[in-house]
C-alpha positions in Angstrom: -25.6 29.3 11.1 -24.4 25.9 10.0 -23.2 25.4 6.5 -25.5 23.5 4.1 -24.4 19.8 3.3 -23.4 19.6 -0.3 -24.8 16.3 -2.3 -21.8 14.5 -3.4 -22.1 11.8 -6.3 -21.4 8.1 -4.9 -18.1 8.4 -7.2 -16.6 11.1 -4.9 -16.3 8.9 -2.0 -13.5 7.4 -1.0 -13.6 4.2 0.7 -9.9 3.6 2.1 -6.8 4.8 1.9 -3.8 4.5 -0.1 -0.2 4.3 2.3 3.1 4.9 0.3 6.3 3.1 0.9 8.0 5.6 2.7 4.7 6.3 5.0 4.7 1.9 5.5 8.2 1.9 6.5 7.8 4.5 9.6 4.4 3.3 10.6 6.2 -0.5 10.7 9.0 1.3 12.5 6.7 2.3 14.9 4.6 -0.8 15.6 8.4 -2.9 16.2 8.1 -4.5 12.6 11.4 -3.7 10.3 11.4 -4.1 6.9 14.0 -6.6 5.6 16.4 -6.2 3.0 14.8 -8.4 0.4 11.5 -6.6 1.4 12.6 -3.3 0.1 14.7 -5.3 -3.2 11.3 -6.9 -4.0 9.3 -3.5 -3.6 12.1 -1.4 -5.6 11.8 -4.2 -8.5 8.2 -4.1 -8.9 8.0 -0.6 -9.2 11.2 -1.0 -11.5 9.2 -3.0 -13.6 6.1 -1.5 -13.6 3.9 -4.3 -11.9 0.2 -3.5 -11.0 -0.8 -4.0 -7.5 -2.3 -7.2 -8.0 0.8 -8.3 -10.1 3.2 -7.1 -7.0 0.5 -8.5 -4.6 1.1 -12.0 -5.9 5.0 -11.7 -6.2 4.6 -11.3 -2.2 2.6 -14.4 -1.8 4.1 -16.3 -4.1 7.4 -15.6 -2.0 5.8 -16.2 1.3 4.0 -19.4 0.5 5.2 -22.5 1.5 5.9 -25.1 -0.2 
């Protein structure tokens, strides 16, 4: 007998998903891409500091745009 769907608010479902540092790093690792050294010093001082996403997102772009 097949088990009943259960009627989930729009608020439980997640659209996406969230990949931690350490899960980045081996997925990269496994795609050919390493992660420099000022990669990982940039990552460590935005958590350091506390930035939000968005504050950490423009810290990356502001150190990959050129000039």
């Amino acid at each position: 007998m097949p088990t009943p769907k259960k009627n989930l608010p729009k608020e439980a479902l997640v659209k996406g998903h969230t990949v931690g540092r350490a899960r980045f790093t081996k997925i990269s690792e496994v795609e050919g891409i390493t992660v420099s050294t000022a990669m990982r010093k940039r990552a460590r001082s935005s958590t350091d500091q506390g930035l939000s996403a968005e504050e950490a997102r423009r810290l990356i772009i502001r150190a990959y745009r050129k000039s």
